[in-house]
C-alpha positions in Angstrom: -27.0 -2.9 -14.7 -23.3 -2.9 -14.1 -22.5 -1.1 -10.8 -20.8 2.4 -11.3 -17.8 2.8 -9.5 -17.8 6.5 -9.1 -18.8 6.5 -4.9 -16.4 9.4 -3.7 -18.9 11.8 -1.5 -22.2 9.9 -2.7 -24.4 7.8 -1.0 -24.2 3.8 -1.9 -26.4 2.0 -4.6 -29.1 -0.1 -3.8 -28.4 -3.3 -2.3 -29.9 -4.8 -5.5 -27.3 -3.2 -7.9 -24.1 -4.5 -5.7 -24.8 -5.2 -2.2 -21.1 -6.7 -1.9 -19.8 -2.8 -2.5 -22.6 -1.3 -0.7 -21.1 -3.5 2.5 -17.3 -2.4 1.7 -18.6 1.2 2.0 -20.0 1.5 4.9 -17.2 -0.7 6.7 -14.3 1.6 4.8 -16.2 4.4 6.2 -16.3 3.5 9.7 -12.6 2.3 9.5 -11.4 5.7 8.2 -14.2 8.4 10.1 -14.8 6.6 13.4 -12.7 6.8 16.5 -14.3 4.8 19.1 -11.7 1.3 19.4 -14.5 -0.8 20.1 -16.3 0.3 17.1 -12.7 0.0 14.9 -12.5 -3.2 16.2 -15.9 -4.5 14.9 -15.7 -2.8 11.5 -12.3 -4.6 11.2 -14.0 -8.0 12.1 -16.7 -7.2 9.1 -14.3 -6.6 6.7 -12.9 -9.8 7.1 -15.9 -11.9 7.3 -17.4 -9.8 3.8 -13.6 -10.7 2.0 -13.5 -14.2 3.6 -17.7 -14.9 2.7 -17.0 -13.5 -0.9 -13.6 -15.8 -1.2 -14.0 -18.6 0.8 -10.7 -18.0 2.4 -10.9 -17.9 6.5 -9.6 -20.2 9.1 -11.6 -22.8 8.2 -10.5 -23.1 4.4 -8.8 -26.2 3.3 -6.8 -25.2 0.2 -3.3 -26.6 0.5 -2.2 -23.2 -0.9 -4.1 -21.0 1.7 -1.6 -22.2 4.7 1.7 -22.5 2.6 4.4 -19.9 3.8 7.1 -19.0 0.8 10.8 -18.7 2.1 12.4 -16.0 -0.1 16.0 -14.8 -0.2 15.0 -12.0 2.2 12.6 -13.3 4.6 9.4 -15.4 4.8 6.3 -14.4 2.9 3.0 -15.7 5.5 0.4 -17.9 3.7 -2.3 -16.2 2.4 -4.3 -17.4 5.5 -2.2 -15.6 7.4 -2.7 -12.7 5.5 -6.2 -12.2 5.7 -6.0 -12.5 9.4 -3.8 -9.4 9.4 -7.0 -7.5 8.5 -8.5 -8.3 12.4 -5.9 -6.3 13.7 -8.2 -3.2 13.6 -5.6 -0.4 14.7 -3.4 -1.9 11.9 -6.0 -1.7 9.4 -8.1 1.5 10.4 -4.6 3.7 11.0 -3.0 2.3 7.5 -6.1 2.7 5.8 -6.3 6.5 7.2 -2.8 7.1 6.2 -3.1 5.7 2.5 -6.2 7.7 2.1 -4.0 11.2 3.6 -1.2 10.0 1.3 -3.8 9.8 -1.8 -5.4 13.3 -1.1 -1.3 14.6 -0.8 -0.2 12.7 -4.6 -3.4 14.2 -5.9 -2.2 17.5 -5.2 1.3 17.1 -6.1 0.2 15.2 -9.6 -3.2 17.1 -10.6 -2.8 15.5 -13.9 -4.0 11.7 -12.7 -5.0 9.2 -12.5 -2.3 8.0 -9.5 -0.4 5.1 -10.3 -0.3 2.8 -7.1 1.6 -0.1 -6.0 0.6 -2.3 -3.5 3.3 -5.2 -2.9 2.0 -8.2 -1.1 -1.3 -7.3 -1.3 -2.5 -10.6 0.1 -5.8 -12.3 -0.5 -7.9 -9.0 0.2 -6.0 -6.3 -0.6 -7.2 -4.7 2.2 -5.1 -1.5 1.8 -6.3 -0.8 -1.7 -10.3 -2.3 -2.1 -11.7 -0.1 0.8 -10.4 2.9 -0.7 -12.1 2.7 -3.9 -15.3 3.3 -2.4 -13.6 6.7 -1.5 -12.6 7.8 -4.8 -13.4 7.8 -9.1 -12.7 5.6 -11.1 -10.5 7.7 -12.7 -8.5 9.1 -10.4 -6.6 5.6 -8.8 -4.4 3.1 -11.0 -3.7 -0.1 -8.8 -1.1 -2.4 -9.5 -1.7 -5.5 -6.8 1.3 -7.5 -6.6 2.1 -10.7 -4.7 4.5 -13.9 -4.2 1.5 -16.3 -4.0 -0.8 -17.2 -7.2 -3.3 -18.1 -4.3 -3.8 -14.5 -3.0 -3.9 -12.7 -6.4 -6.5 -15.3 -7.8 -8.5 -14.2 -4.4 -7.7 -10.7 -5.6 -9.6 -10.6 -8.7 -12.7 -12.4 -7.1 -13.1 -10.0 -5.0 -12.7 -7.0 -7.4 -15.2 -8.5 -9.4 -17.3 -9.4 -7.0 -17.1 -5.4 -5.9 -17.1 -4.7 -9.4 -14.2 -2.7 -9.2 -12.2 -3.6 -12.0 -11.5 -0.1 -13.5 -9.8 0.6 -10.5 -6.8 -2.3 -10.9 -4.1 -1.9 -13.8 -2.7 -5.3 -13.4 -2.2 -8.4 -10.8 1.5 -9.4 -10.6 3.2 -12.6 -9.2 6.9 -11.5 -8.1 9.0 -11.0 -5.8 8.7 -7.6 -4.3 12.1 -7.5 -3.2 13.6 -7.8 -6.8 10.6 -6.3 -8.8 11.3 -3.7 -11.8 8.1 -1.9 -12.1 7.5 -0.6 -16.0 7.2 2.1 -17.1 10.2 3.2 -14.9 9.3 6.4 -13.1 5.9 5.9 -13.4 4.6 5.2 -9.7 3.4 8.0 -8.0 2.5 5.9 -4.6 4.0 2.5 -3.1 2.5 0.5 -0.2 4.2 -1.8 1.4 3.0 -3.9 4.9 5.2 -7.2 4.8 6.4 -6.8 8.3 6.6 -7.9 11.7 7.4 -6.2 14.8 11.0 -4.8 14.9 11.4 -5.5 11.3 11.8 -9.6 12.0 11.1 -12.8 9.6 9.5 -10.6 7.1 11.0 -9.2 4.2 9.6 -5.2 4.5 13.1 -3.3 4.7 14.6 -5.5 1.6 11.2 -4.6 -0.2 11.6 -1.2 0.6 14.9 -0.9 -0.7 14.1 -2.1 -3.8 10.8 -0.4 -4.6 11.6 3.1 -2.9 13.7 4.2 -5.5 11.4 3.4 -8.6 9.0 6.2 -7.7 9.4 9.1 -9.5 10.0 12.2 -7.9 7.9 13.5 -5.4 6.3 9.7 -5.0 5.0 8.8 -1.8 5.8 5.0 0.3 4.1 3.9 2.7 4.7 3.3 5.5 6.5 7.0 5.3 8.9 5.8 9.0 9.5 2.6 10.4 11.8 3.0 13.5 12.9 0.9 16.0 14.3 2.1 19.5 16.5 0.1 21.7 15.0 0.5 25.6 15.7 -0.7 29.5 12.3 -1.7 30.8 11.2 -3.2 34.0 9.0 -6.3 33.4 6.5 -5.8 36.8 5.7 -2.4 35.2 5.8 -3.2 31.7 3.6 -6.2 31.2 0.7 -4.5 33.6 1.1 -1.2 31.3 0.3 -3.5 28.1 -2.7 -5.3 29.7 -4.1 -2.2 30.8 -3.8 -0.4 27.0 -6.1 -3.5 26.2 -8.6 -3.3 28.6 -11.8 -1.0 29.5 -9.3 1.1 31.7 -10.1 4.9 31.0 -6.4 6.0 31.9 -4.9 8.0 29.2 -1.5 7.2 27.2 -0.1 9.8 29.2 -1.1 7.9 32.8 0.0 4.3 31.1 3.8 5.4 30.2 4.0 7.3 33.5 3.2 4.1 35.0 6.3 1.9 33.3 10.0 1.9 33.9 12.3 2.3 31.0 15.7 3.5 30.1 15.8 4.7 26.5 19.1 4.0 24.8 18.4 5.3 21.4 17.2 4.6 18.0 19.1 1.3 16.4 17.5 1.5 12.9 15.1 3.5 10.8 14.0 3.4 7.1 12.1 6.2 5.2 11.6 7.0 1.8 14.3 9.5 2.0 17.3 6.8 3.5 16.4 4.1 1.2 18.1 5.3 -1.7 21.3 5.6 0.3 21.0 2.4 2.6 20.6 -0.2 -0.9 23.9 1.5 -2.0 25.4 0.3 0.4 27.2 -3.0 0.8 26.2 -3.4 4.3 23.8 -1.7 6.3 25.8 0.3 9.4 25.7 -0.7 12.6 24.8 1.5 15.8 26.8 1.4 18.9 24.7 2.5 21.8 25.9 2.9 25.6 24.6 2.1 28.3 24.3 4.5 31.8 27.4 4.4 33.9 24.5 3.7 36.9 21.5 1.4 35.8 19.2 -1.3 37.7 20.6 -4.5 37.2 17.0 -6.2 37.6 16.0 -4.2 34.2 15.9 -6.0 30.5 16.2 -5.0 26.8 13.4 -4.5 24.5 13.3 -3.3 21.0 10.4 -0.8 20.5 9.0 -0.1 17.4 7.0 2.6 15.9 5.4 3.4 12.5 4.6 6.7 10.8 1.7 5.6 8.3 1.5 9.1 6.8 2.3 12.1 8.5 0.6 12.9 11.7 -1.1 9.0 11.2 1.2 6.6 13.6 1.0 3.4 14.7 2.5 3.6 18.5 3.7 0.8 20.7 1.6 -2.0 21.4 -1.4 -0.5 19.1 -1.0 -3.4 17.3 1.2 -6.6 16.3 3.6 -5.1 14.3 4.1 -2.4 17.0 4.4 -5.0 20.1 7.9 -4.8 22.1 10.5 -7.6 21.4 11.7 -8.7 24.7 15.3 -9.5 23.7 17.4 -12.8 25.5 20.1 -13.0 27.2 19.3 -9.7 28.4 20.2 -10.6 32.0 23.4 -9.1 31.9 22.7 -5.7 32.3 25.8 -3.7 33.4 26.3 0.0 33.9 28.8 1.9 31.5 28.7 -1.6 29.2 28.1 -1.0 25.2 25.5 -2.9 22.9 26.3 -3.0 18.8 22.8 -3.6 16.8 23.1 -4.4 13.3 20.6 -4.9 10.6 21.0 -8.2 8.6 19.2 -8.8 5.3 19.3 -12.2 4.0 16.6 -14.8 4.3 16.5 -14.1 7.9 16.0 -10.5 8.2 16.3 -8.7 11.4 18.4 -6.5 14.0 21.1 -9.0 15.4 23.3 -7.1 18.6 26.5 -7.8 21.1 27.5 -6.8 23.9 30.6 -4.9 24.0 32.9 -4.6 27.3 
C-alpha cells in the first residue's frame, strides 16, 4: 500500500506502511513543539542520523562528491557533507523550521487559493527545511521546488523523498546557481528559503542569492530568513568569552543575567537585508557603505566584533551565539581602538563575499 501523505493533525501510519516517515514525524514534531534545548538538541541529532541512514551520506561517507566545495562568482557553496552537518546545529534547525512553518500558515492566508509554491535554494542533501514540514501539512496544499549547485545533494534529495514517499509534495529538483536563477513561471513563488550563510554574512553566497531571488516572488511572497542584520560592537574579551561558555552550559542564568554580565560598546548596525531592501540594494551598482563613530572616551583595552542576528519569521529569531551562523566575528587588527576615531564597513559581493571596513582618522 503506498503511504498517504495527507499527516497534518493525524496520528502517523503504522511502522509497516512507512516507518522512514513515521520517524520524520515525530522528530519534526519535537523540533517545532518542544522547548527544552537538550531535548532540541537530540531531535536535531536524529534527524541527521534518519537522513544520513536512509542516504548513506555522514562523516564517514567516501564519495568524492560528498566533500567537494564549489567556488561560485559570489561565494563558496560547502560540500554536501558539509551540508548535512548543518542539520546538528539544533537551534538552527528547530528556530528555521518554526519560522518556515509560521511563514506557511501566513502565505496560506494571504493565497487561500493553493497549493503554495515554495523555493528552497541550496537545499543540500536533506532538505532539511522543506522534508520535516511535509509531515505538517496535505499534499495539496505545498509545491516544493528544491534547488541546488551540487548534482550530489539533489540525487540525495530524491532518495529521501522516496524513501519518505513524499513525492507529491516536490514540483521539481534543479541544478543552478541560486545567485543567477530565473524561476518560471515568473511571479509564481509565493515563498523562498534561503540558508547559504555564515556568520556575518562571510564566504557564503546568501545576500547575492537573496538579491537575485527576492524580487521574483510575487507580491505579497514571503523570504526567509525575513532579517539578516549585522551590528558593529566594542566588547571586552574577559567578559565576553565567559558570557559564551556560560550560554552553553548547564548554567540556569537567564539571557538577561548573561548580557548584564559582558562589556560592550554598540556602534551601530553596518548592514541589513530584508525582503523589503532587496529590490533596492541589486539596483544598485554598489552596495553603500556605513560610516560609524566611535565614543570621543572609550577603553582602549576593548576590540571589535561584528554581531549578527536573524529574524527567521516574525517573532522567530536566531540571537547571538544560538548557533553558528549567529556567533560573533572577532575582527583583527582591532587593537587600535581610539576615542572619537571613525570605522567605514562596506559590503563586497564577488566571489569573496563579506563586510570589509577602515579606519578613518
Amino acid at each position: 500500500m503506498k503511504p498517504t501523505t495527507t499527516l497534518a493533525g493525524t496520528a502517523c501510519q503504522p511502522a509497516t506502511e512507512n516507518s522512514y516517515l513515521c520517524q520524520l514525524k515525530r522528530i519534526t514534531d519535537e523540533l517545532l513543539f518542544q522547548k527544552h534545548p537538550e531535548k532540541l538538541h537530540s531531535a536535531a541529532i536524529q534527524l541527521h542520523a534518519l537522513f544520513s541512514q536512509i542516504t548513506g551520506l555522514d562523516d564517514d561517507s567516501d564519495h568524492p562528491a560528498d566533500s567537494t566545495h564549489t567556488l561560485l562568482p559570489t561565494g563558496k557553496a560547502i560540500s554536501p557533507k558539509d551540508a548535512a552537518r548543518c542539520t546538528l546545529d539544533f537551534a538552527r534547525t528547530s528556530k528555521f523550521l518554526r519560522g518556515i512553518h509560521a511563514a506557511l500558515l501566513e502565505a496560506q492566508k494571504r493565497f487561500p487559493q493553493g497549493p503554495i509554491e515554495i523555493l528552497y535554494a541550496g537545499c543540500g542533501p536533506f532538505a532539511p527545511l522543506a522534508l520535516p514540514l511535509a509531515t505538517q501539512f496535505n499534499a495539496d496544499a505545498l509545491k516544493f521546488t528544491l534547488l541546488d549547485i551540487h548534482a550530489r545533494s539533489l540525487d540525495s534529495v530524491r532518495q529521501l523523498v522516496r524513501a519518505f514517499g513524499l513525492s507529491a509534495f516536490v514540483r521539481d529538483y534543479i541544478q543552478a546557481d541560486a545567485a543567477t536563477y530565473v524561476h518560471e513561471p515568473c511571479g509564481s513563488l509565493h515563498v523562498m528559503i534561503t540558508e547559504t550563510m555564515q556568520r556575518a554574512l562571510e564566504q557564503e553566497p546568501q545576500v547575492a542569492v537573496m538579491l537575485n531571488l527576492a524580487p521574483q516572488l510575487r507580491q505579497g511572497g514571503i523570504a526567509v530568513p525575513e532579517k539578516i542584520a549585522v551590528a558593529a560592537c566594542l566588547y571586552d574579551p574577559d567578559k565576553e568569552f565567559s558570557r559564551a561558555l556560560a550560554r552553553f552550559s548547564e548554567s540556569t542564568a537567564s539571557s538577561d543575567t548573561l548580557k548584564s554580565d559582558r562589556v560592550r560598546v554598540n556602534l551601530g548596525r553596518v548592514f541589513e537585508i530584508t525582503l523589503e531592501n532587496s529590490c533596492a540594494l541589486r539596483a544598485q551598482t554598489c552596495l553603500p557603505m556605513v560610516t560609524l563613530d566611535l565614543p570621543r572616551k572609550v577603553d582602549e583595552r576593548l576590540k571589535l566584533l561584528l554581531a549578527t542576528t536573524v529574524t527567521v519569521f516574525d517573532s522567530i529569531v536566531l540571537d547571538e551565539y544560538e548557533s553558528g551562523i549567529t556567533y560573533p566575528v572577532m575582527l583583527p587588527n582591532s587593537d587600535r581602538i581610539k576615542g572619537g576615531d571613525q570605522i567605514e564597513f562596506h559590503y563586497s559581493l564577488g566571489n569573496q563575499p563579506g563586510l570589509k571596513y577602515r579606519w578613518v582618522q
